[in-house]
C-alpha positions as CSV (number, residue, x, y, z in Angstrom):
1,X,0.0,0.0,0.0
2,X,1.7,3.2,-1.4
3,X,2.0,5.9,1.9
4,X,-0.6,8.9,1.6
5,X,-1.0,12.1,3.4
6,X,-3.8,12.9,5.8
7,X,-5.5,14.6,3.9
8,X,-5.2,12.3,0.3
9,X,-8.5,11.2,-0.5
10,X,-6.7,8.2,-2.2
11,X,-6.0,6.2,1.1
12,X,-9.7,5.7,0.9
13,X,-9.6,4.0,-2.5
14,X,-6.5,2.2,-3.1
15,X,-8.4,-1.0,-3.1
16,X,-10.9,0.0,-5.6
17,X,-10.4,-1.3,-9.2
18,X,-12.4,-0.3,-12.6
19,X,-13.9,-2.9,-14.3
20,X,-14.9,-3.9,-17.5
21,X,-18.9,-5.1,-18.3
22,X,-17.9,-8.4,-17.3
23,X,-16.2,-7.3,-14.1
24,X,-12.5,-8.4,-15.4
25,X,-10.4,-5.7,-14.0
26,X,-8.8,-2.9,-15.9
27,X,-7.0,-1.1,-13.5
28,X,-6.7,0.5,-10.2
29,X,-8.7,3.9,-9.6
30,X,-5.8,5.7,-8.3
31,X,-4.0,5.5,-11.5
32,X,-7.2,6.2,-13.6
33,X,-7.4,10.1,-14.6
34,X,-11.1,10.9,-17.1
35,X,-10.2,13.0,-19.6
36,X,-13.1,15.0,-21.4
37,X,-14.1,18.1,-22.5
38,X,-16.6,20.5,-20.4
39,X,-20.2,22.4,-22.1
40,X,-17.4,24.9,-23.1
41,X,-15.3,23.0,-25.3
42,X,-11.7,23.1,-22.9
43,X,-10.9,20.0,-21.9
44,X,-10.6,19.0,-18.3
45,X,-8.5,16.2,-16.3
46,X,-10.0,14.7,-13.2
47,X,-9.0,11.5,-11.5
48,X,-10.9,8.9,-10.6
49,X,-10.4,8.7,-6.8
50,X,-11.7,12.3,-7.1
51,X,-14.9,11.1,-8.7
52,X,-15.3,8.8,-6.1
53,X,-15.3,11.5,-3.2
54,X,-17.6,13.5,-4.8
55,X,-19.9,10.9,-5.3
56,X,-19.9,9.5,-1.9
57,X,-19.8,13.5,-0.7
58,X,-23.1,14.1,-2.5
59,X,-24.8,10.6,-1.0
60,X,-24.1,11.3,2.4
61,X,-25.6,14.7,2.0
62,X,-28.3,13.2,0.5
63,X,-28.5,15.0,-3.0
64,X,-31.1,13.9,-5.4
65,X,-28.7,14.3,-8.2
66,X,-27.0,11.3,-7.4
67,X,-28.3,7.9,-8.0
């Protein structure tokens, strides 16, 4: 397990792994970035682990956005 800072979100998902439609993994979030680009046409870099917080950010303060 690779040694993070306090305040890394990625201590909390160095076990997590992206997988395919048949669950065969791909690769492990924390070296997984999404490149894409926004409504305005610039393209933006975020990683996955970074996804992941948001996500579970927007659960626990019960958003109806997320599903």
């Amino acid at each position: 397990m690779t040694e993070y800072s306090p305040h890394d979100w990625r201590k909390n998902t160095d076990e997590a792994v992206i997988v395919d439609e048949h669950k065969t993994v791909i690769r492990k979030v924390n070296a997984c970035k999404v490149i894409f680009k926004n409504k305005f046409g610039k393209e933006q870099e975020v990683e996955v682990s970074r996804l992941i917080q948001v996500f579970l950010n927007n659960i626990w303060e019960n958003k109806k956005s997320v599903k």
